[in-house]
C-alpha positions in Angstrom: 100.3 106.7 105.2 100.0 105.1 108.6 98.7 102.1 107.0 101.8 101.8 104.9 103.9 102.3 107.2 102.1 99.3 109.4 102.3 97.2 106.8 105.8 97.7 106.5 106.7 97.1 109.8 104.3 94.1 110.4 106.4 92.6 107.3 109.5 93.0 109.1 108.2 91.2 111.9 106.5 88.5 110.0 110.1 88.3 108.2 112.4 88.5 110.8 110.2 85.7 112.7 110.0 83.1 110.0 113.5 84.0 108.7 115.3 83.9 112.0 117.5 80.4 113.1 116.0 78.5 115.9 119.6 78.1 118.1 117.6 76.0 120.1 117.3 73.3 117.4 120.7 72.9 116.2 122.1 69.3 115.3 125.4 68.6 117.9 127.5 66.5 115.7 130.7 65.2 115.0 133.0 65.7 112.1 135.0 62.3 111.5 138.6 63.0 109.3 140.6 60.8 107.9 143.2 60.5 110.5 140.4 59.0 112.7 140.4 62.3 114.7 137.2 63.2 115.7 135.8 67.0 116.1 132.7 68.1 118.0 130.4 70.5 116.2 127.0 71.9 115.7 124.8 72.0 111.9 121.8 74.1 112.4 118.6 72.1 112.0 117.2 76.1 109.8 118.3 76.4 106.1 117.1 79.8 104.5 116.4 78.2 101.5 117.6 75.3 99.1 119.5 77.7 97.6 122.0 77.8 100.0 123.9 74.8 102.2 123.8 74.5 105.9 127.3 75.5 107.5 129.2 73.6 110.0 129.6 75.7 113.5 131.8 77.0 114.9 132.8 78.8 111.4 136.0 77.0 110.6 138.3 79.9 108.4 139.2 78.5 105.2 143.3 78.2 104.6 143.9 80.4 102.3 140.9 83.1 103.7 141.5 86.7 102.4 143.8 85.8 99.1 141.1 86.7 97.0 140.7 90.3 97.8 144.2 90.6 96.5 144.2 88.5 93.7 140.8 89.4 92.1 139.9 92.7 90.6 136.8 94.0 91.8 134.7 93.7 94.6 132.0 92.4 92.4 134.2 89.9 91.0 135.3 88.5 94.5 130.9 88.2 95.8 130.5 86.2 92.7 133.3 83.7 92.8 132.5 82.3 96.0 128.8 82.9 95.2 128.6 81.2 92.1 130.7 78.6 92.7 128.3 77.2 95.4 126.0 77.5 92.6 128.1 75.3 90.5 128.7 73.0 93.3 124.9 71.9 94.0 125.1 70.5 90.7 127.4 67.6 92.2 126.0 68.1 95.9 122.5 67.9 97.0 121.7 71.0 99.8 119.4 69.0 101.8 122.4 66.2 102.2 125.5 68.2 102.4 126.8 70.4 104.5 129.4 73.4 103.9 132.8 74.4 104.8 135.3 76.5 103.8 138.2 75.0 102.3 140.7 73.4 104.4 143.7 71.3 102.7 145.0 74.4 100.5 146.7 77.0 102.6 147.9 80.2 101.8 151.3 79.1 101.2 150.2 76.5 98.2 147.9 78.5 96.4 150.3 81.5 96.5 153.2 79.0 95.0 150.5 77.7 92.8 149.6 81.1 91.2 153.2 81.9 90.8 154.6 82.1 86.8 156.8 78.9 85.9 160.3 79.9 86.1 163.3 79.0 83.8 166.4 77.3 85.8 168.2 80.1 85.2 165.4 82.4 87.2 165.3 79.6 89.8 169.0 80.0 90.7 168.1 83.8 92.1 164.6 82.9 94.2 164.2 82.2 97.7 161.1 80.3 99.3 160.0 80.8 102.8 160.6 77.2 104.7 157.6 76.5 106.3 159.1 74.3 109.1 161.7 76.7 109.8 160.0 80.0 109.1 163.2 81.0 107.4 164.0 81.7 103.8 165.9 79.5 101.7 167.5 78.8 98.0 164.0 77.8 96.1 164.5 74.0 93.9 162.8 72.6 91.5 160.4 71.0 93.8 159.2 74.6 94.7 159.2 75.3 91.1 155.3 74.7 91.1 153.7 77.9 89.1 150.5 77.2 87.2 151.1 80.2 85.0 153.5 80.4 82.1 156.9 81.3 82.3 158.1 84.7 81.3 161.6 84.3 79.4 162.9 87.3 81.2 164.7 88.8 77.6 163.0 90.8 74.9 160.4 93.5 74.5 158.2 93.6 77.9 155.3 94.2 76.1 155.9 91.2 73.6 156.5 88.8 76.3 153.4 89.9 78.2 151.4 89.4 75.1 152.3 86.2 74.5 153.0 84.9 78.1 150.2 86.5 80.5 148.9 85.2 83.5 146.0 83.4 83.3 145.1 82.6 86.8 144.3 84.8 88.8 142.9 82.7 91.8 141.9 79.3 93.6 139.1 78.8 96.0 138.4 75.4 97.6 135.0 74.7 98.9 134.5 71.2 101.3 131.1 69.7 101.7 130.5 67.1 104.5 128.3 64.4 104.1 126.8 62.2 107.1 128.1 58.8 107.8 126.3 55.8 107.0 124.9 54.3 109.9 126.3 56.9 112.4 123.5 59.6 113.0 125.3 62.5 114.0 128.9 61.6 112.1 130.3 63.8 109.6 132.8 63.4 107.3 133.9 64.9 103.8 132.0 64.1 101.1 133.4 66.2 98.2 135.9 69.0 97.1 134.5 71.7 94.7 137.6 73.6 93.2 137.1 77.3 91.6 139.8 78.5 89.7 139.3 82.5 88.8 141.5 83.3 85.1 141.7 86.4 83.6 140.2 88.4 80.9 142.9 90.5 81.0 146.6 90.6 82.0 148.0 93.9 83.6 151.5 94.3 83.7 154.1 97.4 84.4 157.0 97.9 82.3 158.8 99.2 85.1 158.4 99.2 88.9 155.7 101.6 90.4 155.3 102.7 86.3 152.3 102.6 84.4 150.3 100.2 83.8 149.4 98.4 80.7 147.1 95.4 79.4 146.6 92.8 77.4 143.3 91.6 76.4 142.6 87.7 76.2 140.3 86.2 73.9 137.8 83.5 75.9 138.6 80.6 73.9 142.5 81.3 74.9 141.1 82.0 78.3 138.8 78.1 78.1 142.2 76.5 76.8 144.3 77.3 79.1 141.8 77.1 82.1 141.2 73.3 81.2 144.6 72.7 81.4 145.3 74.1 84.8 142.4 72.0 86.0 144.2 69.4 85.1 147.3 70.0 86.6 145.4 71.3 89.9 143.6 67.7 89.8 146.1 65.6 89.8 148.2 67.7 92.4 145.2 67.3 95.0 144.9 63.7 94.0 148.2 63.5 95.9 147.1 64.9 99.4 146.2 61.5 101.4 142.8 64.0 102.5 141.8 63.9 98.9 142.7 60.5 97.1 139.4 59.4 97.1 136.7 62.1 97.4 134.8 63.3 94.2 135.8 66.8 93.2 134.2 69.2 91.1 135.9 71.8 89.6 134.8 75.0 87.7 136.1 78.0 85.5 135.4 81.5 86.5 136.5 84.6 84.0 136.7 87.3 85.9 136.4 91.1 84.4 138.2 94.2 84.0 139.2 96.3 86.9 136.8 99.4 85.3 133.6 96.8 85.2 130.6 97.2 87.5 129.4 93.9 87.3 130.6 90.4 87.9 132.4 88.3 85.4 130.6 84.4 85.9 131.3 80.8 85.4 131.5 78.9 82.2 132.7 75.2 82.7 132.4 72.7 85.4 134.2 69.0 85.3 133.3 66.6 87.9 136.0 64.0 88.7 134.8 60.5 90.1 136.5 59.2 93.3 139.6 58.0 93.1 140.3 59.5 89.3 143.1 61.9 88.5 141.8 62.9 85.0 139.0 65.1 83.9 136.6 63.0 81.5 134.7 65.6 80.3 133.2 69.4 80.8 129.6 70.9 81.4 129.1 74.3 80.0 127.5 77.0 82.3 125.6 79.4 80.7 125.7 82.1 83.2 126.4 86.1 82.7 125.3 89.3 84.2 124.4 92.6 82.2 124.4 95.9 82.8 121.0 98.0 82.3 121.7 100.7 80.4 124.2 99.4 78.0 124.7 98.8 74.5 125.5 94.9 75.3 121.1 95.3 77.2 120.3 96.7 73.8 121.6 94.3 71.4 121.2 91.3 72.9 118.2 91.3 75.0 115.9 94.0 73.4 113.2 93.1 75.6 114.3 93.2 79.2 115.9 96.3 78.0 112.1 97.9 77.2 111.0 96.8 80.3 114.0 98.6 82.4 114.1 101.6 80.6 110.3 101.8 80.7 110.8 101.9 84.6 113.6 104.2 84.5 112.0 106.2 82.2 108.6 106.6 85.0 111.0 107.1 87.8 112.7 110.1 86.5 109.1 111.7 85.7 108.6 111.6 89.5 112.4 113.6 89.5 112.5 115.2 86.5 116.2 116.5 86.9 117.2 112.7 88.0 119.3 110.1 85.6 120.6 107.5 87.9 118.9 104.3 87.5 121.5 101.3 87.1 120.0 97.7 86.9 122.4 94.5 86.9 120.8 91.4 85.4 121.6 87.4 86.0 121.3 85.8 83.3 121.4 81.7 83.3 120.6 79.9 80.0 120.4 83.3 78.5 117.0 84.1 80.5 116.7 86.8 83.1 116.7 85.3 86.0 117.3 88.4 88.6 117.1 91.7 88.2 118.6 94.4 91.0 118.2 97.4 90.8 120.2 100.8 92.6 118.4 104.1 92.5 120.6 107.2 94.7 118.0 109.9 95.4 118.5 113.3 97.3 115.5 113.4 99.3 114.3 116.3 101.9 112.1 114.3 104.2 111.1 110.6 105.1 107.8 111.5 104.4 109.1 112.3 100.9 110.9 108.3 100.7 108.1 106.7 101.7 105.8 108.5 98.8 108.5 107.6 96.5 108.9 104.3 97.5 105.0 103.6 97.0 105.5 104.7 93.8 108.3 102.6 92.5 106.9 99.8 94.2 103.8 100.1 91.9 106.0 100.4 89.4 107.8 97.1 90.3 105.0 95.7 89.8 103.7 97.1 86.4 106.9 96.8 84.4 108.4 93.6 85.4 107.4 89.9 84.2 106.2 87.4 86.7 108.9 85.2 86.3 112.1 87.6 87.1 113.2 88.3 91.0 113.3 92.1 91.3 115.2 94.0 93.9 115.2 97.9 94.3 117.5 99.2 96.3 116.6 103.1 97.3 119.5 105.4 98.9 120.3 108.7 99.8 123.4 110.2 101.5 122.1 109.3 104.4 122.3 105.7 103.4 119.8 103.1 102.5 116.3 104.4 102.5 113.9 101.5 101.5 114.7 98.3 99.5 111.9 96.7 97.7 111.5 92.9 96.7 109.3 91.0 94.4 109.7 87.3 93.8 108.7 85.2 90.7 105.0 84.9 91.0 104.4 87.4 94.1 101.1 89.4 94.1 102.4 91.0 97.0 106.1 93.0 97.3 108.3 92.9 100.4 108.5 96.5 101.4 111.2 98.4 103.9 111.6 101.3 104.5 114.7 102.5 107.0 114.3 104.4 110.1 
């Protein structure tokens, strides 16, 4: 047991020392805009992995930070849109050459306008927009009138006209990745725009205020459709910010999930749009889902990571007899398991009693999983986390923690 638990700690250590930035050997560089302004700022020299991009310091907030809490509908949904679209991005933007910021040339103000519904000229006549030079409302015009979403006629059966006009987008996130200068070591300057634009599965709408609510399901080739022609639209429109006439954007199509789900909807389409262009030539599929472990979607459609998981379960609830809480979420890209994490909540009476426990699910990490699939175990108690255990593809060995 003491040998463990040395183990374990020496693995922190080891971890913590290899893993941890050097703020000694950060890059002091500038940021050159387009207005020939100049900003002074710092790239660390440390990336975590190529997975990830290097992030300009100090942390610049994005414009429109904090929409997407409120406009997406689950937690899960919200880690995976910015996640995965920085996924999607690296397919336009090398992480060893770029460097990432949060979006900066759509506020608050324009996505909100931009998310709004269309309205008739009649409904325009009765809205008000908030001047943003004057801080004061005024009479909204057609210029304002700048909603990606369809327009609700306003007459007829509510649930009819949600049926047939429901919002589609849900959210916009911009990304900006800064490239270095030629010939000025040191000099960055905005290399490219990646665009995500969330669109719902499903519309919810209220009949009446503070009533209850109701939905309307969308089928994903209605969902595709109308998400390619926002991009569009959303193209064109940032084609006309002097910032971004001539800076390659990519731009990609999240469908997000219910408001009930416990995983992540994901990205299906990317378009990347050559400098100076206002049209989209063509679009990229991205094969890219997550699944729930148990559940009937695990069982039909991929039997055998299903027999592996409930394999697992089924040895961890012989150590608990009384015990039926294993949940797994699986990534899926190109319709192989890519990474598998995995949540087990145990009552436990000791921490001698977690760390025998977490022995034995870390052999059985090892004994039910394939090589080639990242495994995470997250163990808890109401006390919190306990231990988390991690095997990469092609491992022997498993990172092992357990919590003081």
């Amino acid at each position: 047991m003491r040998k463990l638990l040395l183990m374990v700690t020496m693995s922190v250590v080891l971890l913590l020392a290899a893993c941890a930035p050097n703020f000694q050997k950060e890059d002091q560089v500038v940021q050159e805009k387009n207005d020939e302004t100049k900003e002074k700022a710092i790239i660390p020299k440390y990336k975590i992995s190529d997975k990830y991009y290097r992030t300009i310091m100090p942390f610049e907030p994005g414009e429109a930070r904090g929409m997407v809490v409120n406009n997406l509908n689950t937690r899960y949904d919200i880690h995976e849109f910015e996640i995965g679209l920085m996924r999607v991005a690296q397919n336009s933007f090398d992480t060893n050459k770029y460097v990432f910021k949060e979006g900066q040339y759509l506020d608050g103000d324009t996505v909100e306008s931009w998310l709004n519904r269309k309205f008739t000229k009649e409904q325009l006549k009765d809205k008000q927009v908030k001047d943003k030079e004057t801080e004061k409302f005024r009479k909204m015009t057609e210029a304002d009138n700048v909603g990606l979403n369809p327009i609700d006629p306003g007459k007829g059966d509510i649930a009819t006209r949600n049926e047939q006009n429901p919002i589609y987008l849900a959210h916009i996130l911009e990304h900006n990745y800064l490239e270095q200068v030629d010939g000025k070591k040191g000099t960055y300057q905005l290399g490219g725009v990646v665009i995500g634009l969330a669109l719902n599965s499903i519309h919810y709408y209220q009949k009446e205020q503070y009533g209850a609510t109701y939905e309307t399901k969308i089928d994903h080739d209605v969902v595709e459709r109308e998400g390619k022609k926002i991009a569009e639209e959303v193209v064109k429109r940032l084609r006309k910010m002097n910032e971004l006439k001539n800076v390659p954007i990519t731009i990609a199509l999240f469908e997000q999930k219910s408001r009930s789900s416990v995983i992540p909807g994901s990205f299906f389409a990317y378009a990347e749009v050559e400098k100076g262009s206002s049209s989209i030539g063509g679009w990229e599929d991205v094969n890219e889902n997550y699944v729930l472990f148990p559940s009937d979607d695990a069982e039909q459609n991929h039997r055998d990571d299903m027999t592996w998981f409930s394999n697992f379960k089924q040895d961890v609830e012989e150590y608990f007899p009384n015990f039926n809480g294993v949940v797994g979420k699986g990534f899926y890209l190109d319709d192989q398991l890519q990474e598998l994490s995995i949540n087990i909540p145990i009552q436990f009476y000791g921490k001698s009693e977690a760390i025998g426990f977490t022995q034995y699910v870390t052999g059985l990490v090892m004994e039910h999983f394939p090589e080639y699939v990242s495994v995470e175990v997250n163990i808890s108690s109401v006390n919190g986390q306990e231990a988390v255990i991690v095997r990469e593809p092609d491992q022997d060995e498993p990172f092992v923690h357990v919590y003081q």
